[in-house]
N, C-alpha and C positions, 0 to 999 in steps of 0.2 A: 504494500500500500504506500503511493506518494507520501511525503510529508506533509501536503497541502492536504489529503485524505486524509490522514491522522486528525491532522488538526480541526478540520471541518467535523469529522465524527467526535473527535474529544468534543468541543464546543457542541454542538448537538447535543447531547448526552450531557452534556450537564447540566442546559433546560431542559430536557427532560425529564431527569432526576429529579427538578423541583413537581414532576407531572406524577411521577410514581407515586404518592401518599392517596391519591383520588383515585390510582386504578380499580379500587377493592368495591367505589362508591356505586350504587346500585339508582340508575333513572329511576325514580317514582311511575309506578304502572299510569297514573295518567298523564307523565310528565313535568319537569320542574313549572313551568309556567303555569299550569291549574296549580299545582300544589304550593308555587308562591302566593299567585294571586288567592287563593282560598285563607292560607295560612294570615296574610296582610288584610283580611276579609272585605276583600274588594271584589267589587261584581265585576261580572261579564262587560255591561253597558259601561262602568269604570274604565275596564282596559280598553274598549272597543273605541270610547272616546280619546285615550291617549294617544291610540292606534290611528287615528282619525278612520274609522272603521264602525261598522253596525254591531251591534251585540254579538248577532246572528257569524259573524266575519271574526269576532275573538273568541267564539266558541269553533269554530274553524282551524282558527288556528291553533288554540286547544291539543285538537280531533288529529292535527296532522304532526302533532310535535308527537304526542303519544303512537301513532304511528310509524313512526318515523320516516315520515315524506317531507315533513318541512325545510325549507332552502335557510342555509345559513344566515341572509340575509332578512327573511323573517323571523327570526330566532334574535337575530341582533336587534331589532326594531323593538322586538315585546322585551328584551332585556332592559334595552333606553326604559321603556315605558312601566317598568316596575321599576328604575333607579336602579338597576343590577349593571352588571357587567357581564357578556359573555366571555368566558373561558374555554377555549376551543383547543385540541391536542391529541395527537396521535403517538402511545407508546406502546414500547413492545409487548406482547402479551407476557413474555416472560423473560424478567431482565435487565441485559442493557442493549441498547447497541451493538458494541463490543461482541457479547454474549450472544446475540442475534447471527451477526455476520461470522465467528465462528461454529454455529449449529449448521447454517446451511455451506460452509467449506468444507466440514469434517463430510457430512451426506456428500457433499457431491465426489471426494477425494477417496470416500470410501466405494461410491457407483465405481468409479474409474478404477480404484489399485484390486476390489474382486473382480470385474469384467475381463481384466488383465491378467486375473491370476484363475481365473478360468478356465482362459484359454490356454494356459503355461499349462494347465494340468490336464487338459487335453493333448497336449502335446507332450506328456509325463516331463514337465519342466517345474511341477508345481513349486512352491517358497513355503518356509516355515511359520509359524504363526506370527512369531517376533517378527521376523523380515516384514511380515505383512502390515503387523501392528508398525511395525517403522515408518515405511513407506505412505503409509494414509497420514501419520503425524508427518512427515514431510512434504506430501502434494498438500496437505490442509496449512501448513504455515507458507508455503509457495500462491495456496489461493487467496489465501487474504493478505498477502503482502500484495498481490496483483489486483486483488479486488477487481475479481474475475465477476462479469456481466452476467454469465454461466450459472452464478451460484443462486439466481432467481428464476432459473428454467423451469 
């Protein structure tokens, strides 16, 4: 991996780190926006008017946050209009970064070093276990030094 790589993934990663503490948080089944606006016990017609929107049009919007069809965009709008902030972020399901881009090296390093030692023992050339466990820790620190495009096939 570049050093500009490095650097780009460190920095990443460590806003994201601030994003890790919210991964565990669970969407409210009708969505944060009903359940702030309910919890701040402000009606529908309240937000619809913040919204510059009918009742009928924040209960809509409601209907599609709990869904999950609503565009970022209107999500950002009912946040203005509760006085919230959207908070928007993508982490890894398990992890870091780092942690990530080595999971799918070792997989793909390890496709590559049995398909090869497959055919080697097809052709009674087969390698020893060690040899084989070598070689995947080696194609796997070779892929992620390269930060091969490959390892999101």
């Amino acid at each position: 991996m570049s050093s500009q790589n490095k650097l780009r993934m460190r920095q990443l990663g460590q806003k994201l780190q601030l994003l890790n503490a919210v991964r565990e948080i669970q969407t409210p089944a009708k969505g944060w926006v009903h359940s702030i606006r309910t919890t701040l016990n402000m009606t529908l017609r309240q937000l619809g008017n913040k919204l510059n929107m009918s009742e009928q049009g924040a209960k809509d919007l409601e209907n599609r946050e709990a869904s999950g069809a609503i565009s970022l965009r209107s999500l950002q709008e009912a946040a203005n209009a509760l006085d919230m902030k959207l908070v928007y972020g993508l982490v890894p399901k398990d992890g870091t970064l780092e942690q990530l881009v080595e999971r799918k090296a070792r997989s793909l390093a390890e496709k590559i070093v049995k398909r090869t030692h497959h055919n080697m023992q097809l052709e009674d050339q087969g390698n020893s276990e060690e040899r084989i466990a070598a070689a995947i820790d080696d194609l796997t620190d070779e892929i992620k030094r390269e930060l091969r495009r490959s390892i999101w096939d």
